[in-house]
N, C-alpha and C positions, 0 to 999 in steps of 0.2 A: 603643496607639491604641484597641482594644477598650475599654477599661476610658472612654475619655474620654468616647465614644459614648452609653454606657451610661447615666452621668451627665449629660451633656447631654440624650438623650430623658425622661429621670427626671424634668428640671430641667423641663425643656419640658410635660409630662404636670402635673406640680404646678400650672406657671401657666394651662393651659385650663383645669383644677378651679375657682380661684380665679375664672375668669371665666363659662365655663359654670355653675358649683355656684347660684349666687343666678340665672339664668335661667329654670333646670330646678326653682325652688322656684318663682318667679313663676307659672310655667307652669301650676304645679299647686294654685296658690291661685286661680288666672282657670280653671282647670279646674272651681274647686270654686263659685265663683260662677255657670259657666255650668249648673252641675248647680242652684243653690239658685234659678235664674230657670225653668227649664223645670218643674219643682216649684210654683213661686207659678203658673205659668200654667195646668198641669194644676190644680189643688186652686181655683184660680180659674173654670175651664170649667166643673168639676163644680159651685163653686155658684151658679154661675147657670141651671146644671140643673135642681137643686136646686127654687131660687126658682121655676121654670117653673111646677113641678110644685105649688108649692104657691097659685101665682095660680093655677091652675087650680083646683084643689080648692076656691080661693075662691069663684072666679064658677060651677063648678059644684053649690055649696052642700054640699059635702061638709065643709067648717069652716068656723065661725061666725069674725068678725071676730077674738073675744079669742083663739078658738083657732090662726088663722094669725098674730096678733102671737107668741105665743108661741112655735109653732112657727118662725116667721122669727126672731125672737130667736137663738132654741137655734143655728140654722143657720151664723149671722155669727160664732155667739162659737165655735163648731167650726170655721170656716173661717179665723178670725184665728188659731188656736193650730196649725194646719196648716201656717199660713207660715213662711218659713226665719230664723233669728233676726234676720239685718241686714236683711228685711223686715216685719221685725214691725209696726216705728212705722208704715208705713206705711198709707193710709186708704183707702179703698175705692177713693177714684177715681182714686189710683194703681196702684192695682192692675189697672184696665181698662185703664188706656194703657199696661202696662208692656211687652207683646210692641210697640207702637211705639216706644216711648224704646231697646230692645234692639237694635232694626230696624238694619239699614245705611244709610245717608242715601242716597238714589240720587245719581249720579255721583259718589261719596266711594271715593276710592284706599282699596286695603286695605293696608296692613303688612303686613309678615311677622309671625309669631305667637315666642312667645320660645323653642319647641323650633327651629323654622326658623332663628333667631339661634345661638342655640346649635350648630346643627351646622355651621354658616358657622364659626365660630368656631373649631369643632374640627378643620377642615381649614387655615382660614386665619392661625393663630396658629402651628404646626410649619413650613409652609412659610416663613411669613414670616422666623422664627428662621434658619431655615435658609441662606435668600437673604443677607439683612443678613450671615449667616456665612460666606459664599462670598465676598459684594464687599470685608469688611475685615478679616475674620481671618485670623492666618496659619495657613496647613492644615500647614506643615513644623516650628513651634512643637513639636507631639508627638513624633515621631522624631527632632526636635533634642536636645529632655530627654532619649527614651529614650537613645542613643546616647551623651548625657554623666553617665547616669547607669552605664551596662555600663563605661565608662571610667573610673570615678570608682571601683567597686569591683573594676578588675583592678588596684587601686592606681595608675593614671598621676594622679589628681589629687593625691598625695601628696608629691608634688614641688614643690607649689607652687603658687598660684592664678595664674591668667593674669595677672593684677595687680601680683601679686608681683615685684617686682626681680630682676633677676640677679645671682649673688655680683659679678659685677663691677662692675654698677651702685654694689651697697651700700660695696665696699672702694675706689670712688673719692669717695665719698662721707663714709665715714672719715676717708678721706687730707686730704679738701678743708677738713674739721672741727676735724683736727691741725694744720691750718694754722692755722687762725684761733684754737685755744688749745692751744700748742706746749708749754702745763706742765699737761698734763691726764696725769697718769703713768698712770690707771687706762686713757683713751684710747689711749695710746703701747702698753701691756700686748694691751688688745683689739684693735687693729691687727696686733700682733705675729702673734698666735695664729691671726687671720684670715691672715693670709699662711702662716702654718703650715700651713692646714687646703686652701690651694690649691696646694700644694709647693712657695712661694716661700722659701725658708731665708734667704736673703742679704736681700731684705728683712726677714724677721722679724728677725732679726738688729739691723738697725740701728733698727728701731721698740723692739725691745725695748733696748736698750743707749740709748737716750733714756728709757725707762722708770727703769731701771737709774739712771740719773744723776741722776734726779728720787725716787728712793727707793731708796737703796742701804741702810737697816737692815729693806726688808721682805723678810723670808724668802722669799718664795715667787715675788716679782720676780726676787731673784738666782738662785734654782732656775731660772727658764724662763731667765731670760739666759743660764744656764752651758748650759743642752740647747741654744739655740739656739746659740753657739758651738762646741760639740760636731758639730752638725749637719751645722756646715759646716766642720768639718777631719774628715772622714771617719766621725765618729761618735764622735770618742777623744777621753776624759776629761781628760785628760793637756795640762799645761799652764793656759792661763787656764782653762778649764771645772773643773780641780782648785782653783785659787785659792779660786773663786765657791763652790764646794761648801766650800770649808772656811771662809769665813764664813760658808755659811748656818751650820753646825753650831755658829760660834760665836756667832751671833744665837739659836742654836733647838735646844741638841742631841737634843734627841729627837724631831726632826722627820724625822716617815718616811718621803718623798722624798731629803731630803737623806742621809739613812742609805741609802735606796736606790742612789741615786749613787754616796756614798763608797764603799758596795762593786762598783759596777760598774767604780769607779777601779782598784780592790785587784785585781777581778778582769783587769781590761783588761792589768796590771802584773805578771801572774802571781801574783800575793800570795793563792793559794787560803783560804790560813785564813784570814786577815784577813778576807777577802770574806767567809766563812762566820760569821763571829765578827758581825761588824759587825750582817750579815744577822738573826740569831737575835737579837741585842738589840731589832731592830726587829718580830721575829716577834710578839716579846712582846707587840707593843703594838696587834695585829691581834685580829679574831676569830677563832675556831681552826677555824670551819666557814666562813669569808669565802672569797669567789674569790681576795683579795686575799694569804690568808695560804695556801692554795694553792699561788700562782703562786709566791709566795717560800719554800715550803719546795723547791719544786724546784728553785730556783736555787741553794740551799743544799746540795742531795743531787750539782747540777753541782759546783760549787765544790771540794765534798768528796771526789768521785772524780777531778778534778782533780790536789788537793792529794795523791792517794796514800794516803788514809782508806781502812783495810780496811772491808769492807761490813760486818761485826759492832758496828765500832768507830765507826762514822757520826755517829750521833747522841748529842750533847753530847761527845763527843772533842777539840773543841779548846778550849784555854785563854781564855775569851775576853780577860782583862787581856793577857797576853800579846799575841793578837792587833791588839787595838786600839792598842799600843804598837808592834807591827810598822808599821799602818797609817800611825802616825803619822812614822814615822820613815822610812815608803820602805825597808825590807827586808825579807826573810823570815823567817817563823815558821820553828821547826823541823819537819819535818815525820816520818812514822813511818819505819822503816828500810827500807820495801818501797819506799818511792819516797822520793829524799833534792831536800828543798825545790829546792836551786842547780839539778838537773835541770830540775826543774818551770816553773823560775822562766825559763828560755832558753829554755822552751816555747810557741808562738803559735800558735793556730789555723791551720787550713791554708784558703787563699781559697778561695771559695767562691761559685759564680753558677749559675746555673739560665736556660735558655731554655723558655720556656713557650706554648704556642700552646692559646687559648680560643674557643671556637664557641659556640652554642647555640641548643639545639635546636630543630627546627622545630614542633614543637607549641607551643613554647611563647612562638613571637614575636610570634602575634594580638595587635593590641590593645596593640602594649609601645610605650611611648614610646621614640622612637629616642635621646632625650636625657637618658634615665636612667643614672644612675651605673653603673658596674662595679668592681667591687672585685677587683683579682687578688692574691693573695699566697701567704707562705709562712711555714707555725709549727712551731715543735718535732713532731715524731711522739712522744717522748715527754717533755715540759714544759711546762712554761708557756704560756697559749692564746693569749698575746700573738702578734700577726705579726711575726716577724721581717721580714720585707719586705714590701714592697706598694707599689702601682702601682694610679693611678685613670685610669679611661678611661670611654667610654659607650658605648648600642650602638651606635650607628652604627657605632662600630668594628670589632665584631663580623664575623666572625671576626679574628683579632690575633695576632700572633706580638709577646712581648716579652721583656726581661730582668729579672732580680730580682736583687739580689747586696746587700753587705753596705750600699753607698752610699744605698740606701733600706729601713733602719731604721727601724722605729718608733721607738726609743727609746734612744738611744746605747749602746752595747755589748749590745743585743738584737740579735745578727747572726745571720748564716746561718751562718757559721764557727764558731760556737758550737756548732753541735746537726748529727751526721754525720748521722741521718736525719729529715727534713720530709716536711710533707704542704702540696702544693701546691691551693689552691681557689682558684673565682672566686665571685663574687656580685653581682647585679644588684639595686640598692638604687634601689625606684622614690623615694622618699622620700629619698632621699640619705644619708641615717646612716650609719654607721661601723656603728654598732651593731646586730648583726643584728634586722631587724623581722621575725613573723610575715607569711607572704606575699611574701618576697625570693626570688628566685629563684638557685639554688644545685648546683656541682658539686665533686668536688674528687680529687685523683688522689694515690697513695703509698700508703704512705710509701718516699722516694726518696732516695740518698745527697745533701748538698749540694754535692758537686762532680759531679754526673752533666752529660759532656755531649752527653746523649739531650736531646731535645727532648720533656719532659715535656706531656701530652694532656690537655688538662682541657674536657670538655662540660656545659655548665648545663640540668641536667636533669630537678629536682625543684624544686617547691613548698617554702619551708621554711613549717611546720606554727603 
């Protein structure tokens, strides 16, 4: 509000200049005339002094005729280069009546003079501003801005502009679009995903399976259809989501989702090599400093202590023909003698669920949009940085006690049962993303076995940077 003031008097100060500035020159031009009149009229008294003095000397006989032409001569042309220059033209008998033409008329109003003006001006142009700014400006206008601008940088406008739609507005608006063109597969596809991205599975599902049917040789449609049938029989591969995965591979085979898949099939199946075989084909096709290749060598290093792979013997130990021959056939590899495959293979993860209760903290709830995302989940402590589970809420909900368990996967056979210890966090995504933003707000507790049933403490506590 300070800073508005500022510029407004600044503003104000510049436009008295432009109107005082040519007054305050007037003033001193009528200054310099009334100096170049009082000069004509002194240098005027004196020669008629002058002249006195020399009619006297006349009729006293002190200069002869030629001598007083002369001398009068001398006197006029001295007295006309004395005058002020825009009096110069002027003639003698102007210059007698000139203290009359100067005079003030009697009974004649006087003006004000242009400093008199001037300083009228210099009071009555800030007031005036200032009035006119009381009767129609808004005075709340400024601490309106400031207050949505302190909002605007604690991240609450990152959510969304007041204008902005609600995901619910836009995904009935979708729906209404798919109505009216029911063979728009890339529509049916982006419907799907939006329902994905709200946890409706069983819709996505049947948006995408109208996808599905409207392009069953594109790869990457049958990949989301086979996750979204996945989705919603617990998260397991097994059955039509195996089907789907094995034409993508035969649409695509070295297409590194569907490779991802087929081994989470193998893995789901207990078929550790396989999964691992499969895995490393697709490792290949990675960057070897990517997040992505990463995530999958640890799923690889899972698989392989899994299958009974001594720790020396880990890396490039299994056959991959072999393997992929297993995968295909639905059996097992052979595995080393420390752990024999048929064991491995009646082996299933043990269920796994987590009750978690999220607060946060009070410093840090100034200023938080109550309808900001929160992000709760739960990821390997030591793997891959995917969330095995998660759960969206907002603050409002704050504080919240909930559950996490295998049924809310990220990503079909990315379970809790998979990894004995997690690390449980929340995150407050003003912006909404998934994807950790700078400036999210973040806590997170573990690492904790995935059958603990303590009621694991998670406080949102920090800044992320």
């Amino acid at each position: 509000m300070t800073i508005f003031w500022i510029l407004a008097a600044g503003l104000t100060g510049l436009a008295v200049l432009f109107v005082v500035a040519p007054l305050l020159q007037s003033t001193d031009n009528d200054a310099g005339t009334d100096d170049d009149i009082d000069l004509a009229q002194v240098n005027l008294a004196l020669f008629k002094q002058q002249l006195a003095e020399l009619d006297g000397d006349l009729a006293s006989g002190k200069l002869d005729q030629t001598q007083y032409d002369a001398a009068r001569h001398d006197l006029e042309r001295e007295a006309l280069q004395n005058l002020p220059p825009d009096t110069g033209a002027r003639n003698a008998a102007a210059q007698d009546n000139a203290a009359q033409d100067f005079a003030p008329r009697p009974g004649a109003s006087r003006l004000p003079g242009p400093r008199a003006t001037a300083l009228a001006l210099l009071v009555a142009v800030p007031l005036s501003a200032f009035s006119f700014y009381l009767a129609v400006g808004n005075q709340q206008i400024i601490p309106q801005i400031e207050a949505a601008a302190r909002a605007g940088g604690s991240g609450q406008g990152h959510a969304g502009g007041a204008g902005m739609p609600s995901l619910e507005v836009l995904v009935a608006r979708l729906e209404d679009r798919m109505q009216q063109t029911p063979d728009d597969a890339e529509g049916w596809v982006m419907l799907g995903r939006t329902y994905f991205s709200i946890g409706d599975t069983a819709k996505a599902e049947g948006a995408l399976a109208r996808a599905y049917a409207l392009l069953p040789t594109d790869t990457q449609v049958v990949l989301t259809y086979a996750e979204a049938v996945a989705a919603n029989n617990g998260n397991n591969l097994q059955g039509r989501p195996a089907e789907l995965i094995a034409e993508a591979l035969a649409l695509e085979p070295d297409n590194p989702t569907a490779q991802w898949l087929s081994g989470m099939g193998a893995f789901q199946r207990g078929q550790y090599n396989a999964a691992a075989a499969v895995w490393k084909k697709s490792l290949g096709q990675l960057d070897p400093q990517g997040e992505d290749a990463a995530e999958l060598r640890q799923l690889i290093a899972a698989a392989e202590e899994r299958a009974g792979v001594p720790p020396q013997m880990r890396t490039g130990a299994t056959d991959d023909t072999g393997a992929e021959a297993d995968l295909a056939t639905g059996t097992t590899a052979k595995a080393s003698a420390a752990a024999p495959v048929e064991a491995q293979a009646t082996t299933t993860p043990a269920a796994a669920g987590l009750v978690v209760n999220v607060s946060l903290a009070p410093e840090l709830q100034q200023g938080l949009d109550p309808r900001a995302t929160v992000f709760v989940y739960a990821k390997a402590a030591a793997g891959p940085p995917m969330p095995l589970a998660a759960q969206r809420i907002t603050v409002a909900d704050l504080p919240a006690t909930l559950r996490l368990d295998d049924s809310m996967a990220m990503a079909p056979a990315m379970t809790l049962s998979l990894f004995p210890q997690v690390v449980v966090g929340a995150r407050v995504s003003p912006s909404g993303q998934a994807t950790p933003q700078p400036g999210d707000l973040e806590g997170d507790a573990g690492p904790v076995a995935n059958t603990s049933t303590d009621t694991v403490l998670v406080r949102i506590d920090r800044v992320r940077p």
